[in-house]
C-alpha positions as CSV (number, residue, x, y, z in Angstrom):
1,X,-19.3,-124.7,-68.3
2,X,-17.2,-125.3,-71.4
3,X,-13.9,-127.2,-70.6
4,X,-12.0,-123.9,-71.6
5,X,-14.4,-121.4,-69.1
6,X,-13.1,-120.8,-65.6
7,X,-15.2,-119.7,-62.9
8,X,-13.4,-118.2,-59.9
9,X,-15.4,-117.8,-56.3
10,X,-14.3,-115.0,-54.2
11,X,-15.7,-116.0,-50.5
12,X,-16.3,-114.1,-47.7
13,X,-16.8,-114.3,-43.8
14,X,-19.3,-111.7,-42.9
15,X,-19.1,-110.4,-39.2
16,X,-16.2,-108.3,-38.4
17,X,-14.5,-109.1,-42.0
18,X,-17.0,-106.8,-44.5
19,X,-18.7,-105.0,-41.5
20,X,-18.7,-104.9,-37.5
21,X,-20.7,-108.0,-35.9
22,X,-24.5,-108.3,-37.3
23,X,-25.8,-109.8,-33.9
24,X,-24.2,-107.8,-31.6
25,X,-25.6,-104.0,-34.1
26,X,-28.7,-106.3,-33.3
27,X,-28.4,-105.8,-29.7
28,X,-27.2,-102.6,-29.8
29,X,-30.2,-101.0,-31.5
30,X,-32.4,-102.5,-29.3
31,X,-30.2,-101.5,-26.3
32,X,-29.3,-104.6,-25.2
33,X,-25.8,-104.9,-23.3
34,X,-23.6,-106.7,-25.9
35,X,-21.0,-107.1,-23.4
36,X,-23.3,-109.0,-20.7
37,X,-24.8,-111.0,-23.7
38,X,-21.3,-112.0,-25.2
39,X,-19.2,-112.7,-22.6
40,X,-22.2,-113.7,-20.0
41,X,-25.2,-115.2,-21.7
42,X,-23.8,-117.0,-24.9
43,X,-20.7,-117.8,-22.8
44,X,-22.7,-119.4,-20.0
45,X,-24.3,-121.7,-22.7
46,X,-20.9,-122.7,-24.2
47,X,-20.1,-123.6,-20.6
48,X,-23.1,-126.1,-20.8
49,X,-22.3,-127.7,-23.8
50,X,-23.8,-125.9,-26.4
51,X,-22.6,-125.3,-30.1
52,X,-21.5,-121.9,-29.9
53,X,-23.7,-121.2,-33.3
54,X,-27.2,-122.8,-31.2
55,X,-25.9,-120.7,-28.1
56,X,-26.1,-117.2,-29.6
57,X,-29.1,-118.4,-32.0
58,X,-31.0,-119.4,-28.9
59,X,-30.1,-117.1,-26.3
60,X,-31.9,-114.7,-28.7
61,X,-35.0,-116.7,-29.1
62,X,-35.5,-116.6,-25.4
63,X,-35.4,-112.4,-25.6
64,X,-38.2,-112.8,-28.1
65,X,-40.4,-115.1,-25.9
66,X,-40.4,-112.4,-22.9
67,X,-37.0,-110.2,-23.2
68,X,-36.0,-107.4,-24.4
69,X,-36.3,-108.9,-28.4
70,X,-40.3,-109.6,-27.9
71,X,-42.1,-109.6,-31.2
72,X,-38.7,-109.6,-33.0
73,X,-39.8,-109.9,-36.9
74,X,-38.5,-109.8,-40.1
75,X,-38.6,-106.2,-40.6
76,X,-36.6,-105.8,-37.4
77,X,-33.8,-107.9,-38.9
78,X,-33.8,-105.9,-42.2
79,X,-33.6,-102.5,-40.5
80,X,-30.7,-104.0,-38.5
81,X,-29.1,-104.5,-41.9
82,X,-30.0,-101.5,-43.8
83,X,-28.4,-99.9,-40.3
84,X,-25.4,-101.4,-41.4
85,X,-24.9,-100.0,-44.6
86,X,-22.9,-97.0,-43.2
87,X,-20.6,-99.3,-41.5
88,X,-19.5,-101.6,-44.1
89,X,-15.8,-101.1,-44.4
90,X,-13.8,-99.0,-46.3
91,X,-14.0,-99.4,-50.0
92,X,-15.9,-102.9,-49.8
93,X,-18.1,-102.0,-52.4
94,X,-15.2,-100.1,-54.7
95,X,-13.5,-103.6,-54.6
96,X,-16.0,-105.5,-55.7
97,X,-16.3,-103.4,-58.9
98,X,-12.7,-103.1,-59.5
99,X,-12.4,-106.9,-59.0
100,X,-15.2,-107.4,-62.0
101,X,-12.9,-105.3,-64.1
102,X,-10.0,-106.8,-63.7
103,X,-11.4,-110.2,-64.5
104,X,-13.2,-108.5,-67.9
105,X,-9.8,-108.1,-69.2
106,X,-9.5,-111.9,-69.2
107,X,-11.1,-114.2,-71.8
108,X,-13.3,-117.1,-71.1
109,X,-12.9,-116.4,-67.2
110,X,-15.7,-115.3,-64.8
111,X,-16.0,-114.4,-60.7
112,X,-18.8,-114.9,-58.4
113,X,-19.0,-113.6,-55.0
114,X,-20.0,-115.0,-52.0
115,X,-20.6,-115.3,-48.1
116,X,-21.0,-117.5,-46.0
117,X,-21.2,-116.6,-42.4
118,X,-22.5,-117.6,-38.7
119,X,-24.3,-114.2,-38.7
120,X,-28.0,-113.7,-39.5
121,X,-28.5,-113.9,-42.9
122,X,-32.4,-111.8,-43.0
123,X,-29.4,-108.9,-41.8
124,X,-26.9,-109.6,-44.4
125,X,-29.6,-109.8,-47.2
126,X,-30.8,-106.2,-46.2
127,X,-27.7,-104.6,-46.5
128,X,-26.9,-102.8,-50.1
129,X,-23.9,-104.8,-51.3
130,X,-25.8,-108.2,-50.9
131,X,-27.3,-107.5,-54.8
132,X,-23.4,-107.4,-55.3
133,X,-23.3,-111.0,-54.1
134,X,-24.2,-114.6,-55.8
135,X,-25.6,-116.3,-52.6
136,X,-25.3,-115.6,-49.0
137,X,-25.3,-118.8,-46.9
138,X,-25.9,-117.6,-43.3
139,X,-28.1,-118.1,-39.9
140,X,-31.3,-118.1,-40.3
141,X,-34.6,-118.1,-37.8
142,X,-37.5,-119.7,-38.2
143,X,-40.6,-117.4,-38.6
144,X,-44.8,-117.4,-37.8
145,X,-46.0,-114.4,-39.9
146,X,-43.1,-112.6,-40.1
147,X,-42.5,-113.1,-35.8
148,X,-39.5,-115.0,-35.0
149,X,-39.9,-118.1,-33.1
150,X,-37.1,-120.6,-33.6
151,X,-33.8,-121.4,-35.1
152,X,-34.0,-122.9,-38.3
153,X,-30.5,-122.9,-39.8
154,X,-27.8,-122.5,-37.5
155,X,-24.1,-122.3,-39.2
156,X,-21.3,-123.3,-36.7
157,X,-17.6,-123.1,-37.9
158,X,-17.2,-126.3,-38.9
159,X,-20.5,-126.6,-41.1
160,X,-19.0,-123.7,-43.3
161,X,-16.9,-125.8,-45.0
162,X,-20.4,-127.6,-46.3
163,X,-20.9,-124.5,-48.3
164,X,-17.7,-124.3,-49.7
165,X,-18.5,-127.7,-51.2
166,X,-21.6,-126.5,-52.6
167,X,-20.0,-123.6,-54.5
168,X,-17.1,-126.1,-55.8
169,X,-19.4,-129.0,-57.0
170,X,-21.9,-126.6,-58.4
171,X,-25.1,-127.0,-55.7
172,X,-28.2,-124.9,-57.0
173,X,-28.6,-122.6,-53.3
174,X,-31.7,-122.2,-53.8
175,X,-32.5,-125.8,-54.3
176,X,-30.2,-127.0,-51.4
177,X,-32.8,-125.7,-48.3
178,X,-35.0,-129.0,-49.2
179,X,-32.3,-131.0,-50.3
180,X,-29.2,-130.6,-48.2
181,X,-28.1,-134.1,-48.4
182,X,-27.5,-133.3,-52.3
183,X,-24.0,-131.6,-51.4
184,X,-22.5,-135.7,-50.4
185,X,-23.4,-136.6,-54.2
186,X,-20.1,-138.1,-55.7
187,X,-18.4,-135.8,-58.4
188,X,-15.3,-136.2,-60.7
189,X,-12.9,-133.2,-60.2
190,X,-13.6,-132.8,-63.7
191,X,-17.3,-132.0,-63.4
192,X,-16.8,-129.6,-60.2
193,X,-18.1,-126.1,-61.2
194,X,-15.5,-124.5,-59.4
195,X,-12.2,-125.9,-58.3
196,X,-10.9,-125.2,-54.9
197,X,-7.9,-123.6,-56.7
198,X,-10.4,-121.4,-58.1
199,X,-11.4,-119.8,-54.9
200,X,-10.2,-117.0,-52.7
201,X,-11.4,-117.3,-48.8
202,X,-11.3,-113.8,-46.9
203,X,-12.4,-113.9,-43.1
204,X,-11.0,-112.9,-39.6
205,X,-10.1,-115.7,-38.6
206,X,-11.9,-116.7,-35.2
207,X,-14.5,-118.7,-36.7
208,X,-12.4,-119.6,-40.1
209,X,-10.1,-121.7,-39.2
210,X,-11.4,-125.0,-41.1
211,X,-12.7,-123.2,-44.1
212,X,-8.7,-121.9,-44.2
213,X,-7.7,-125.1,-43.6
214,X,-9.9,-127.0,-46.7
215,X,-9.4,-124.0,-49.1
216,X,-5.9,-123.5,-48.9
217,X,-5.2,-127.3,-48.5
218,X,-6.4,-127.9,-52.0
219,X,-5.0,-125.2,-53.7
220,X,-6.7,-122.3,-53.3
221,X,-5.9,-118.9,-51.3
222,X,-6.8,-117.6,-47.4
223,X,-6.9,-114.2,-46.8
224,X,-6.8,-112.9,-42.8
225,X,-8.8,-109.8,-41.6
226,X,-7.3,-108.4,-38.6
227,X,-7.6,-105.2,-36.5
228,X,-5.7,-105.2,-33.4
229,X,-7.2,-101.6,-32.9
230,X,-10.8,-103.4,-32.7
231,X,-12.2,-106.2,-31.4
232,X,-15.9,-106.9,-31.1
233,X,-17.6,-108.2,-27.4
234,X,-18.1,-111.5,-29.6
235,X,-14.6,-111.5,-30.8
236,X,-13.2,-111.3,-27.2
237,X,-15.6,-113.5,-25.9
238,X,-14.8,-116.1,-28.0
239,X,-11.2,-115.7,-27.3
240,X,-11.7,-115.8,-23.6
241,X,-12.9,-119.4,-23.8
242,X,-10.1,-120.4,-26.4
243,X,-9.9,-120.0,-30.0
244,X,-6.9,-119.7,-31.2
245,X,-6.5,-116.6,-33.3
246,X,-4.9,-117.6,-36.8
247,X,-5.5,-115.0,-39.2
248,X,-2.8,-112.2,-38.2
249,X,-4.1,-110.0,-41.3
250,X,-4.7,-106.8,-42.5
251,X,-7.2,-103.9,-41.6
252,X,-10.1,-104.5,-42.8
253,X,-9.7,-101.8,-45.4
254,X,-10.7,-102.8,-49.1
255,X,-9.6,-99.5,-51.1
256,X,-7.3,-100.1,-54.0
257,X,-4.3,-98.2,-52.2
258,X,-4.9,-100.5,-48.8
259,X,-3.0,-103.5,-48.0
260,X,-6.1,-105.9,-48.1
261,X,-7.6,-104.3,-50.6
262,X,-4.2,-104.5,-52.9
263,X,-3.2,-108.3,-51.9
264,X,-7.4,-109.4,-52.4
265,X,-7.0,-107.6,-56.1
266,X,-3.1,-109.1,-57.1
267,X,-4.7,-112.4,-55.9
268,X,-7.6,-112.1,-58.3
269,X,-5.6,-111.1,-61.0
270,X,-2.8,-113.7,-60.2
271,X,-6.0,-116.6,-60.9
272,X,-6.5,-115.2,-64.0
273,X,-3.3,-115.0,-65.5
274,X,-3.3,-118.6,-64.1
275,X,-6.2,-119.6,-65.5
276,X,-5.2,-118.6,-69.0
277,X,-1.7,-119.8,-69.1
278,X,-3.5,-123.3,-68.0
279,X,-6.2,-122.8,-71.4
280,X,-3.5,-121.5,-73.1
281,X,-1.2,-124.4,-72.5
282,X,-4.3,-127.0,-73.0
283,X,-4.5,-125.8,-76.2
């Protein structure tokens, strides 16, 4: 990237911030109680220690040794997220278009997109907007011929913020599976692709807290999701044992004429008019 390009990252939460919970539409299609297995199951597993990420993650695995989830395979997963499709919300994919536009108007400045979520990423991958996205970092299981049978990456609050640095030093993601130790590589701020000031961070809030925190602490803007008219059984469950809730938001509503979907688009175009007024004044 030339000293005069800029590269913006526009970052998203998955799971009750661009559509309703992947896991739980999991359970659901396979008529599986998502209340008993939120606020029961995985909460029973918090209760003995576990990370909440490896709690979920597992409590599945065991429905696919001799539950209700036996012979759970990738096709499974993918039908879960081309389920999903219909439930992405409102003007999601309109956003994403109008947000490319907006930055076209801009010279030597482009915008990738992103997510990086808790939530299964075989699910995410399936649904239509992921070939609108750069990279989705997300859950993932481990798989014998397409079967699940393990946990192979599990994504807990905290390691969300590893992505982040990924995107800002520039970490190939598809390299980074068999090299994730590359990420703790020194860089200048000079030679990271894209500067935390560069990035947007748009999640609900419950399991975003630190990626808030880093984002916004080094320049760059946080954006809550928040419907008080909806809460998920994960979102309640994990407020029942004690996150704090610290993204009092907006709908999750992305059309041009909605509150999130304005402030996401006057953001974007605010980083570009910075952007050039910082080549501009370089020059």
């Amino acid at each position: 990237m030339s000293a005069e390009q800029a590269t913006l990252a526009l970052i998203f939460d998955f799971d009750d911030t661009i559509a309703p919970d992947t896991t739980t539409k999991l359970l659901t299609r396979n008529d599986i109680d998502a209340e008993q297995f939120w606020k029961k199951e995985f909460v029973s597993r918090i209760e003995d220690g576990y990370d909440p990420t490896v709690a979920y993650l597992s409590a599945i695995i065991d429905k696919t040794n001799d539950g209700e989830l036996a012979g759970l395979s990738n096709e499974g997963l993918r039908k879960t997220g081309q389920s999903l499709d219909s439930e992405v919300f409102t003007g999601f994919q309109s956003l994403l278009t109008d947000i490319q536009d907006i930055v076209s108007e801009y010279d030597a400045i482009e915008i990738e997109f992103y997510v990086i979520s808790e939530g299964l990423k075989t699910i995410i991958e399936a649904t239509e907007i992921a070939v609108e996205l750069d990279h989705v970092y997300a859950s993932e299981f481990s798989k014998t011929e397409g079967k699940v049978d393990g946990i192979k990456n599990a994504i807990s609050f905290t390691d969300k913020t590893r992505y982040l640095f990924e995107i800002n030093k520039g970490i190939d993601p598809t390299a980074e599976p068999t090299n994730p130790y590359a990420v703790n590589d020194r860089y200048e701020e000079s030679d990271r692709r894209i500067p935390f000031g560069n990035m947007i961070y748009v999640g609900d809030g419950l399991t975003d807290v630190p990626c808030f925190s880093l984002v916004k602490g080094r320049g760059g803007r946080t954006i809550g999701v928040y419907d008080s008219e909806y809460s998920s059984p994960k979102q309640e469950a994990i407020l029942e044992i004690g996150a704090p809730h610290r993204a009092e938001g907006s709908s999750p509503k992305y059309s041009e004429d909605e509150k999130l979907g304005s402030l996401i688009r006057l953001a974007v175009e605010g980083l570009c008019t910075d952007r050039t007024i910082d080549r501009l004044e370089a020059l």
